[in-house]
N, C-alpha and C positions, 0 to 999 in steps of 0.2 A: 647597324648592329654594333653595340661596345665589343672590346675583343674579348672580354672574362665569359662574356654572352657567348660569344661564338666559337672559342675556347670552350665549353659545357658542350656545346654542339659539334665539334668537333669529335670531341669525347663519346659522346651518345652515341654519333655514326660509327665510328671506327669498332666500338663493342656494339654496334647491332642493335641498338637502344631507339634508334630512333623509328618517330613513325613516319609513315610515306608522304606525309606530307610535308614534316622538317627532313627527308632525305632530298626529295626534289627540289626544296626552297635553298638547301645547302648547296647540291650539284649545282644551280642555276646562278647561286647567288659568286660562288665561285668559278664557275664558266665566263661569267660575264665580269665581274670585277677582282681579278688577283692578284690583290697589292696589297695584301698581311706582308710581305714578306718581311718589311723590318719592325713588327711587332717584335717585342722583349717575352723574351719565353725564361723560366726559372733555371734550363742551362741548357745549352747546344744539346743531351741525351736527350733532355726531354722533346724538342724540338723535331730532333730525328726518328724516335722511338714514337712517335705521334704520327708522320707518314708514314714509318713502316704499318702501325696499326692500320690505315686506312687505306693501304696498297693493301695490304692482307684481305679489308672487306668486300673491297671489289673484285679481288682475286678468289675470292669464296665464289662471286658469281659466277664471273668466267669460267671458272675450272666446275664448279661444284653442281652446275647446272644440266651437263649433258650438252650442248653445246658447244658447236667445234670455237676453236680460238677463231677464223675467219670474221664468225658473224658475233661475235662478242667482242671485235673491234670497238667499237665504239664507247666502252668504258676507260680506252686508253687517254681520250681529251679530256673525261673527268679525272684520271685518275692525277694524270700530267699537270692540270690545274690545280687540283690538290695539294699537288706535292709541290709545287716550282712555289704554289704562296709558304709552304713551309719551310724553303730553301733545296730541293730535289733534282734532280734529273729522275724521271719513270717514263721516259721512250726511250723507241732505237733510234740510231741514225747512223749513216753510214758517211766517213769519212776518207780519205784518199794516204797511201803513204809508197815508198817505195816496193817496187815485187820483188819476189825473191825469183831465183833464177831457175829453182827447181823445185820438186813435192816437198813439203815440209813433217815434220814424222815428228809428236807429239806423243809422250809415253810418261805417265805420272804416277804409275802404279807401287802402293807401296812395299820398300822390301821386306815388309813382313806380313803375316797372312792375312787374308783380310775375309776371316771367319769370324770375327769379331774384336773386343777392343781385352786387352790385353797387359795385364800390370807385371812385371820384373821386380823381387821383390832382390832385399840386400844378400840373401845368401844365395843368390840367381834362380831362385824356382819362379817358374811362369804360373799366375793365372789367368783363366777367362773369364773376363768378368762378364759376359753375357751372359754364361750359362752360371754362373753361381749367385744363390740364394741370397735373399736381404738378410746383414748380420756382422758380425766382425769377421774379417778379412785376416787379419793377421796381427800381433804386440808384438812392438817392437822398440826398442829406444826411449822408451816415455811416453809413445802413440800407441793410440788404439784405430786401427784401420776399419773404417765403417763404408758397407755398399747399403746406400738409405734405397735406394730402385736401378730400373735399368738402364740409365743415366747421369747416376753420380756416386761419389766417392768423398766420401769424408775421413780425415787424420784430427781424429780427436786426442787433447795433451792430458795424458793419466797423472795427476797430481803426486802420487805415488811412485812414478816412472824417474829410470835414471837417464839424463838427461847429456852422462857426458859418455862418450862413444871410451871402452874400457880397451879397446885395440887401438885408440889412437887414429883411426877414421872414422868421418861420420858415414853411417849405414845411408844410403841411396837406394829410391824406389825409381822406378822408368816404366812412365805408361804411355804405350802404343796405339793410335787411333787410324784404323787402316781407312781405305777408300769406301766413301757413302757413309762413313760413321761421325759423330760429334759424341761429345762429354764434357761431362762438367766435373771436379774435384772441389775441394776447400783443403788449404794445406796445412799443414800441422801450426801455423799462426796466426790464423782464419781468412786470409785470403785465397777471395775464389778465382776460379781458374777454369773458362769456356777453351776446350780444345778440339782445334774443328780439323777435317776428314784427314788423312796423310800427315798426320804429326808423331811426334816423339818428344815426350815432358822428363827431364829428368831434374829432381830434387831427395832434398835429404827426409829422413822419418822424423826430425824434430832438427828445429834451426837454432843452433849454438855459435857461441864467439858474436862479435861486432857485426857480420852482414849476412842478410836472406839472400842466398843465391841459386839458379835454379838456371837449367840448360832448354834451350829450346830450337826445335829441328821443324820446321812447317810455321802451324800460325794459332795464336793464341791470344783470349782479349784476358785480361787483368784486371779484378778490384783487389788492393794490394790494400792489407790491413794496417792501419796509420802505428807506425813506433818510429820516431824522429830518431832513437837511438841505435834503431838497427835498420838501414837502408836495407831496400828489397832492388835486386839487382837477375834483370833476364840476360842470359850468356847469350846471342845466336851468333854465326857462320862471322865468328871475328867482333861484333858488334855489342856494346855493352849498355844497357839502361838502366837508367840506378836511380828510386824513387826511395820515399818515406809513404806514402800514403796517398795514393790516385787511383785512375782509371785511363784504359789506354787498351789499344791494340799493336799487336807486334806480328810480323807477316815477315819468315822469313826461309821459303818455299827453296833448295837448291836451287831448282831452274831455272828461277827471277832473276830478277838482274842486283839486287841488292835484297839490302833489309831494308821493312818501310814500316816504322812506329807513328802511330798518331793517336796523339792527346783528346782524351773528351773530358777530362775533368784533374785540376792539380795541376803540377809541376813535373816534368823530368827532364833527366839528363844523357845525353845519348853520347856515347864516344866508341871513337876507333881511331885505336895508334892514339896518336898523339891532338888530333881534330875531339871536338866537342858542342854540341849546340842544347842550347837551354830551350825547351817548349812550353807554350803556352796552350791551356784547350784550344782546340781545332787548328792547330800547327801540325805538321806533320815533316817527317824525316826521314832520308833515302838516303842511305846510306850504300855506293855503290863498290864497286869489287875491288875499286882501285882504293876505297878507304875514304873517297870525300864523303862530306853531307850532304845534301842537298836539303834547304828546310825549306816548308811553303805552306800556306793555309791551304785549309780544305781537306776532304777524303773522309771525313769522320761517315758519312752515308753509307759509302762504300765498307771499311773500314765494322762497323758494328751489323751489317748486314746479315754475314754470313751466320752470328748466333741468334738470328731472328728468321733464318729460313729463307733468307734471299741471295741469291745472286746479284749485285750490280754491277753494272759496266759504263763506266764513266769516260769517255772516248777512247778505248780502248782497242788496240788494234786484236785482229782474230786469233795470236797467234797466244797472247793473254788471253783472253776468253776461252781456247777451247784448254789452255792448261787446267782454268777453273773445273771446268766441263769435266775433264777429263779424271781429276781430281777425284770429282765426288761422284760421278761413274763409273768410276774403273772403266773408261774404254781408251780405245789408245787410236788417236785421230791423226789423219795424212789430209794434208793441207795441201790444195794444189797452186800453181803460179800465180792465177790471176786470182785465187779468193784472200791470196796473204795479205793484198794492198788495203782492203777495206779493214773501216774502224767500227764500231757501234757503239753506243751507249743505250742503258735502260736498265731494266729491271725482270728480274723472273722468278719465281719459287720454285725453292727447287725439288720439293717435293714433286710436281706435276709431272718429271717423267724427262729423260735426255730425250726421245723423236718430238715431245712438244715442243721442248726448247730448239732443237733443231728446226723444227718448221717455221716457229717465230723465226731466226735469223733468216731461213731460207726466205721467205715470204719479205720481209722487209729490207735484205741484204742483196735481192738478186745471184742467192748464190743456191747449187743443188747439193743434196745429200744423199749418202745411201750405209747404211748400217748391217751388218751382218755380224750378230753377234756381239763382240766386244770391238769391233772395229767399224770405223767410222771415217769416212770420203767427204772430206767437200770438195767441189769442184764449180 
């Protein structure tokens, strides 16, 4: 089959288009021959944003079937074959690294409430954006503050509006996304802005002088609206990236070990201190506490996962994973000596629920759980 062919077909699967007789011819045809991988895709999103579709359809089975995870094993080798022809990791596996010498005690809850998601407007009054109506939000600066539904936020520019801050600061908006929440905004220069569970976005209510700049406390993916003349620049934990007009993800969680930016499309620039490394899509940059970079391909999977509904774990030791876990559960997990050593990688949705996700690791990690409440034992 040409690839444009099976590219169509691909497509059909992933939305559910196809009938059972191109679903079988597909699963069998890629069971047995999985060597697309260095087909030319129109850019690395597409590429990735193509497995996720097609992790998503057979995770519809799995989950959506009634059906415990045990016996819907077996959608894992189609899935894994799917995906590794489009460049993936979609299993577990368990890898070996040092133990720790005691319980390890995982707590990612964040410090503000997590009743819902939350906007700090300039003159510091809180709202809840859950609970309020679709409509404007707030004028202020030249913006008009729009909530279009229950997941996003729009700063629309009043042509009318004054545009230059008359106290001589620019007015600042800060919006809160506590644990198990994501949103999405578009900023007063049309760049949109995915921000996933336990973050904190701060920017201005209209972007004046020479540069967009904008703070950021957790993790958040980026389409930064193209103006060559005003670079769009994300502050995190010391770390500075400073674009004209791309796509990218930025991860840069307190209790990591660094900031970790990676490119899916465009150019940036990432510094701290006096160090600087130029990215290409699917480069990525680690930027650690002592202030190196570390640059490397790959992670873009990882990386755009989490605003598609996924989890991935790309060998990743337990103690990463359950901070994820932990994250967007709000539960707060005690890691015992001998389960710190193992690594895993794969994939999970995270809708399904934290005891499913836990049974997966348990079942393929050789490792036990037990959960009460907000708190969570491996051993």
């Amino acid at each position: 089959m040409k690839q444009e062919a099976f590219r169509k077909l691909l497509r059909r699967y992933a939305n559910g288009d196809c009938t059972e007789k191109e679903r079988k011819f597909l699963e069998d045809l890629v069971l047995h021959n999985p060597v697309v991988g260095n087909w030319e895709w129109n850019s690395e999103e597409e590429k990735v944003l193509m497995g996720i579709r097609i992790k998503q359809a057979i995770d519809e089975r799995r989950f959506g079937s009634g059906r415990s995870i045990r016996n819907m094993r077996w959608y894992w080798p189609v899935a894994a074959s799917l995906l590794v022809a489009l460049g993936g990791w979609w299993f577990f596996r368990v890898g070996t690294m040092e133990s720790a010498d005691k319980p390890l005690r995982i707590t990612e809850t964040s410090a503000f409430p997590s009743d819902g998601v939350r906007l700090t407007l300039a003159d510091g009054s809180v709202i809840s954006l859950d609970s309020l109506d679709k409509g404007v939000v707030d004028v202020a600066s030249g913006s008009e503050i729009i909530k279009l539904d229950a997941g996003k936020l729009v700063y629309a520019h009043l042509e009318s509006g004054d545009l230059v801050p008359k106290h001589g600061k620019q007015p600042m908006n800060t919006i809160h996304i506590p644990n198990g929440k994501q949103f999405q905004l578009t900023l007063p220069d049309g760049t949109d802005v995915w921000v996933n569970t336990a973050t904190t976005l701060t920017y201005p209510v209209s972007f004046t002088g020479g540069k967009r700049s904008v703070e950021l406390d957790g993790e958040a993916y980026f389409e930064v609206a193209k103006d060559e003349s005003r670079p769009f620049e994300v502050v995190a934990n010391g770390t500075s990236i400073v674009v004209t007009g791309t796509r990218f993800n930025v991860s840069a969680y307190a209790s990591d070990n660094g900031v970790t930016t990676t490119l899916v499309e465009g150019g940036v620039t990432v510094r701290a201190g006096a160090r600087e490394a130029e990215l290409s899509p699917g480069d990525q940059a680690i930027v650690g506490k002592s202030g190196k970079i570390e640059r490397r391909r790959g992670g873009v999977e990882q990386a755009l996962a989490w605003k598609n509904g996924y989890f991935i774990f790309d060998d990743m030791d337990i103690q990463a994973v359950m901070r994820s876990v932990a994250r967007w559960y709000d539960v707060r997990v005690t890691i015992g000596v001998g389960v710190s050593a193992k690594r895993f990688g794969g994939s999970f949705p995270i809708t399904a629920g934290v005891d499913e996700l836990l049974t997966d690791l348990e079942t393929v990690g050789n490792i036990k759980f037990e959960r009460e409440g907000k708190e969570v034992e491996l051993k």
